[in-house]
NULUM-782670 format. One record per residue: residue in three letters; residue number from 1; x, y, z of N, C-alpha, C in turn. Coordinates in nm, 3 decimals. Layout:
# residues N
PT   bavo   sekol       npx       npy       npz      capx      capy      capz       cpx       cpy       cpz
PT    ALA     NUM         X         Y         Z         X         Y         Z         X         Y         Z
...
This chain:
# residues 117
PT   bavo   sekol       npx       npy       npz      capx      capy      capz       cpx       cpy       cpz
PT    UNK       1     4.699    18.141     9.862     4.781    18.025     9.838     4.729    17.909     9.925
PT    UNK       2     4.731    17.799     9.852     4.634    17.692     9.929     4.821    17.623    10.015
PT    UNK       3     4.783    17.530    10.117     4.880    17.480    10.218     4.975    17.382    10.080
PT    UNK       4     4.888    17.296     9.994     4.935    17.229     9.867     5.067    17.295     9.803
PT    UNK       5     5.006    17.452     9.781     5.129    17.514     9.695     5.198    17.596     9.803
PT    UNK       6     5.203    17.597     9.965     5.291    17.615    10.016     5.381    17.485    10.064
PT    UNK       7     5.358    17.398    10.063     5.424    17.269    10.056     5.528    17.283     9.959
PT    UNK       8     5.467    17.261     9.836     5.513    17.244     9.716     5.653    17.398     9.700
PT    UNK       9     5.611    17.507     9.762     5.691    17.599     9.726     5.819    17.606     9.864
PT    UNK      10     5.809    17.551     9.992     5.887    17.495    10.094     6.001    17.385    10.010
PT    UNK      11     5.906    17.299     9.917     6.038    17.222     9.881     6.134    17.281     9.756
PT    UNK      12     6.073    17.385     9.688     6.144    17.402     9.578     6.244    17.497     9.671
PT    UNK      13     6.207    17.540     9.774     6.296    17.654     9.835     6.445    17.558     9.897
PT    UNK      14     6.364    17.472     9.931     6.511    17.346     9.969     6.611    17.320     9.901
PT    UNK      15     6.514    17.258     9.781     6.615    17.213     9.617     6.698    17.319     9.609
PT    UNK      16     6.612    17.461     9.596     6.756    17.567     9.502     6.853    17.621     9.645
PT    UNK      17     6.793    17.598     9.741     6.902    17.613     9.885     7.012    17.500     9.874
PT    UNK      18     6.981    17.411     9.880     7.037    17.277     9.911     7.131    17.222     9.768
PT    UNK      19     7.026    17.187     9.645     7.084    17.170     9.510     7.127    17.031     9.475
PT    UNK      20     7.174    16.949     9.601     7.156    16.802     9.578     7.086    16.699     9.538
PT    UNK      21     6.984    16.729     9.573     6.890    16.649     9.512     6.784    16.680     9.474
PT    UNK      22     6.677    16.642     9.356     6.571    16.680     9.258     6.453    16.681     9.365
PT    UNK      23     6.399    16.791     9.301     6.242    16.769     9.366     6.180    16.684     9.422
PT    UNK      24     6.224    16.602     9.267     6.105    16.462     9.304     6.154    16.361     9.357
PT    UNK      25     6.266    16.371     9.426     6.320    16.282     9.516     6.237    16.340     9.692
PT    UNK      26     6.237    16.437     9.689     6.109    16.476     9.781     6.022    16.463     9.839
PT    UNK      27     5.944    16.457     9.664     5.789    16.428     9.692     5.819    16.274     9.650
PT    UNK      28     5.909    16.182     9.626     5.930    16.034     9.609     5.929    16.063     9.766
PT    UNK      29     5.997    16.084     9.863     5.939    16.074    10.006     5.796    16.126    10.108
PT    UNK      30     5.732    16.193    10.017     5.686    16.229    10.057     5.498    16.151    10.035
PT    UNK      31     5.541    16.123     9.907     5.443    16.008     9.850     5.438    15.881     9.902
PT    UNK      32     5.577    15.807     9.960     5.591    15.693    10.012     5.536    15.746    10.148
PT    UNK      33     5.587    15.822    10.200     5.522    15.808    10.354     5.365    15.801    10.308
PT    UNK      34     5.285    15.876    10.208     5.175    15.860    10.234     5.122    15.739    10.201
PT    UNK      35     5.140    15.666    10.093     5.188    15.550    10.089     5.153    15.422    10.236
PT    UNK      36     5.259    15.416    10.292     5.293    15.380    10.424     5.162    15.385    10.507
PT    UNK      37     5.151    15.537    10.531     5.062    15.563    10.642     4.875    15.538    10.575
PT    UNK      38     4.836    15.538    10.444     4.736    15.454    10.421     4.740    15.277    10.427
PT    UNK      39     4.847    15.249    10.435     4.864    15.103    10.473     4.838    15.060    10.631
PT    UNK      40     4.860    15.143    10.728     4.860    15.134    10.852     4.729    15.133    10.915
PT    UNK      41     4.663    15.070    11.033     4.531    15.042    11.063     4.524    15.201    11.197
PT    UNK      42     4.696    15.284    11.218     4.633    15.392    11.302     4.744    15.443    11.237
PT    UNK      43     4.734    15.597    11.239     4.853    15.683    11.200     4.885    15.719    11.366
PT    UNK      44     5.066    15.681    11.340     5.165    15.706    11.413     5.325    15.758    11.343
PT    UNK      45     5.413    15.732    11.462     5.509    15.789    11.414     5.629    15.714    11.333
PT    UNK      46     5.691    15.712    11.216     5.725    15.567    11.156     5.901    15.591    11.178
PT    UNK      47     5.910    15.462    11.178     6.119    15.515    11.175     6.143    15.514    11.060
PT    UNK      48     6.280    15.510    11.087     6.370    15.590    10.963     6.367    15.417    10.852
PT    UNK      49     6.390    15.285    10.944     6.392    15.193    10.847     6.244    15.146    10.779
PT    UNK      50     6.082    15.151    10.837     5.989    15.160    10.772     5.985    15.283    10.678
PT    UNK      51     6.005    15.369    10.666     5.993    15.503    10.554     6.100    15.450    10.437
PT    UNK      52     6.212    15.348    10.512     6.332    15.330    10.378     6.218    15.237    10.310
PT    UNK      53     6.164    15.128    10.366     6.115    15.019    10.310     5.968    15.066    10.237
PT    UNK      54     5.944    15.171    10.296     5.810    15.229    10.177     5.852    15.297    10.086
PT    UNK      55     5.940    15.357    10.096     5.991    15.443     9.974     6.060    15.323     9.882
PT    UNK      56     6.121    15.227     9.932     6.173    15.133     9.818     6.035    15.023     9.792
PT    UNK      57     5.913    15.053     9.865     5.800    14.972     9.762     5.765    15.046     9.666
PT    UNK      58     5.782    15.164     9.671     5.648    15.275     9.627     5.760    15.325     9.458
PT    UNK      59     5.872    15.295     9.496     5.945    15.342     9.381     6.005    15.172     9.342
PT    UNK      60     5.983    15.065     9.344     5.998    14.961     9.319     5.852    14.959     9.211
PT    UNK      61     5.699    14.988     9.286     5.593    14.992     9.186     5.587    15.055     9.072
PT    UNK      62     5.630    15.204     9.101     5.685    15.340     8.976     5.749    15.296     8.896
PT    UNK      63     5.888    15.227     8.941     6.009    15.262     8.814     6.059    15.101     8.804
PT    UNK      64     6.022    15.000     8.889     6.045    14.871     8.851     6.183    14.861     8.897
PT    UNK      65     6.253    14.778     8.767     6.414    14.731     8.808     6.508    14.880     8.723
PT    UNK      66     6.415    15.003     8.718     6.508    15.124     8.662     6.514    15.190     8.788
PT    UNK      67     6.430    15.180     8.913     6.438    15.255     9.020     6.568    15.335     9.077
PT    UNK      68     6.631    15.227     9.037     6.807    15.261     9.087     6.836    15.400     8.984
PT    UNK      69     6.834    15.385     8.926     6.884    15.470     8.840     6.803    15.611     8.826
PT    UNK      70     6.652    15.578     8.834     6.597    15.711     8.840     6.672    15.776     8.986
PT    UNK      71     6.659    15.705     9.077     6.686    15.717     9.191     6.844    15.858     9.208
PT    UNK      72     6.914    15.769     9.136     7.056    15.821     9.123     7.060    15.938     9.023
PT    UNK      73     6.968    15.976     8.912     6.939    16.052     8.828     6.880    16.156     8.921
PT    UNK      74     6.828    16.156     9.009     6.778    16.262     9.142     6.848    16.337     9.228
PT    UNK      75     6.972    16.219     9.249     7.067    16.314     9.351     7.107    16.144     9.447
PT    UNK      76     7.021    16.072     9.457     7.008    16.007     9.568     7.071    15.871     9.533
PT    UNK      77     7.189    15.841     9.623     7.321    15.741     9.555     7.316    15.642     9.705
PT    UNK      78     7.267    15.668     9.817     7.231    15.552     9.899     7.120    15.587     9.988
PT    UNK      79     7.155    15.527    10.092     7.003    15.539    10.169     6.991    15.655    10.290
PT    UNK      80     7.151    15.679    10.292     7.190    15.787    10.397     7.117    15.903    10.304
PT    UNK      81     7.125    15.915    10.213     7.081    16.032    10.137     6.929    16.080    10.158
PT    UNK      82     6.845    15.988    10.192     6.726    15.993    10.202     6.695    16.048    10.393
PT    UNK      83     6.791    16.001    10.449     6.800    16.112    10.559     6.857    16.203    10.553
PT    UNK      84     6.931    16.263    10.466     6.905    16.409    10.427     6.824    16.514    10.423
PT    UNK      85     6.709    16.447    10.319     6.590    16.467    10.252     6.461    16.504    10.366
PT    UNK      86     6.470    16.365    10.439     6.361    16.374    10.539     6.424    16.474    10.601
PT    UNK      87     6.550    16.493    10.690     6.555    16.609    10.788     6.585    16.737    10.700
PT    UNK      88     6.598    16.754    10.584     6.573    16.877    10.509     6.439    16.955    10.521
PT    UNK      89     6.334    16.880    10.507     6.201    16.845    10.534     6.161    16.862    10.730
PT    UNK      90     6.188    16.823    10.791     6.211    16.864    10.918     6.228    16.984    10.973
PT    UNK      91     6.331    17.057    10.931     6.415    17.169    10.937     6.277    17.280    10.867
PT    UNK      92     6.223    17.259    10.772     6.133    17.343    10.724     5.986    17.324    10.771
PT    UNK      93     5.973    17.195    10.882     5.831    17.190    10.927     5.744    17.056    10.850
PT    UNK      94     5.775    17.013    10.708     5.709    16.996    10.637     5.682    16.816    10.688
PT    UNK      95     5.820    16.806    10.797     5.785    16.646    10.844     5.798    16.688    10.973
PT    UNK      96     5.793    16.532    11.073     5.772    16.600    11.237     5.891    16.496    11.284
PT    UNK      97     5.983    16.487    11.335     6.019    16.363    11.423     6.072    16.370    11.600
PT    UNK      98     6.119    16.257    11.632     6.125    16.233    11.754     6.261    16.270    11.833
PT    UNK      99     6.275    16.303    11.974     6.430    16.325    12.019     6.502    16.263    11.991
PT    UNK     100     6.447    16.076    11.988     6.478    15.983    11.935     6.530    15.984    11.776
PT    UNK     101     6.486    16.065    11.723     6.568    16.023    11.540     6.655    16.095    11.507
PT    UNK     102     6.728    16.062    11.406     6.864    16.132    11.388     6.865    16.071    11.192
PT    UNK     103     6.948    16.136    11.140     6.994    16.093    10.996     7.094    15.975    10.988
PT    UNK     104     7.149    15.963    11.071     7.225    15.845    11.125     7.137    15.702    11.149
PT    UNK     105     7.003    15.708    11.181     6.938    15.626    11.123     6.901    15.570    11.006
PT    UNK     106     6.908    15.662    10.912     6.876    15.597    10.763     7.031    15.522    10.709
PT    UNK     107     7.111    15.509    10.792     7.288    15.483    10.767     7.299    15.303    10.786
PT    UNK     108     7.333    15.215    10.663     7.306    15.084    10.682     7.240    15.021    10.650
PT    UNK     109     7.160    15.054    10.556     7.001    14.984    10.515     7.019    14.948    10.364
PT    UNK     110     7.150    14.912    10.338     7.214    14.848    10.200     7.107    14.747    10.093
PT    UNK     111     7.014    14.694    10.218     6.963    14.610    10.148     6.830    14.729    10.094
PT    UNK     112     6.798    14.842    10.084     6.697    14.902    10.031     6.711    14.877     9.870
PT    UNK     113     6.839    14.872     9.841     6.847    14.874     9.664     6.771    14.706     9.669
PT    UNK     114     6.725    14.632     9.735     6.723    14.509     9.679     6.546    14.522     9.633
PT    UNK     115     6.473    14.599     9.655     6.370    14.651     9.589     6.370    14.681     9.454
PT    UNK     116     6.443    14.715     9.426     6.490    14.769     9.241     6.503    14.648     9.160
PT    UNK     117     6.512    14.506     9.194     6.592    14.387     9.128     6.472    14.290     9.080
């Protein structure tokens, strides 16, 4: 098994654990961080409000002014939800973060839907 399809099989183990939210709300985070971190001139460690703002470019490019809705068709109804996701992802290894971060960071970032418009 290549690390690809243990990735890939870490998150499906989440989804049918967890059940809230779709796969590809996932790898929609998981694509934006990469996303993100090819934009950057060094890889470091990003917060919770740069990862909101790449994930709302990267699915602003994808799905346009339907983003919202694919979005919500996933599981994912605000932005707190997406710290879910990432520390779901955490919890299994598959992301890294700081003493410093919490899910309570992604809490407030209202203006992420303004990417979708």
């Amino acid at each position: 098994m290549t690390n690809q399809e243990d990735y890939l099989t870490a998150l499906k183990t989440i989804v049918s654990e967890d059940g809230r939210y779709d796969l590809e709300a996932y790898l929609l985070v998981q694509n934006a961080l990469s996303f993100l971190l090819s934009r950057m001139k060094e890889r470091r460690h990003v917060s919770a409000r740069e990862l909101l703002e790449a994930i709302g470019q990267y699915a602003g490019r994808e799905y346009g002014p339907l983003g919202r809705e694919v979005l919500e068709h996933w599981g994912v109804r605000n932005p707190e939800d997406f710290g879910e996701i990432v520390f779901h992802m955490i919890e299994r290894g598959l992301l890294k973060k700081t003493d410093e971060d919490s899910k309570e960071d992604f809490a407030g970032n209202e203006d992420f839907w303004n990417s979708f418009k």
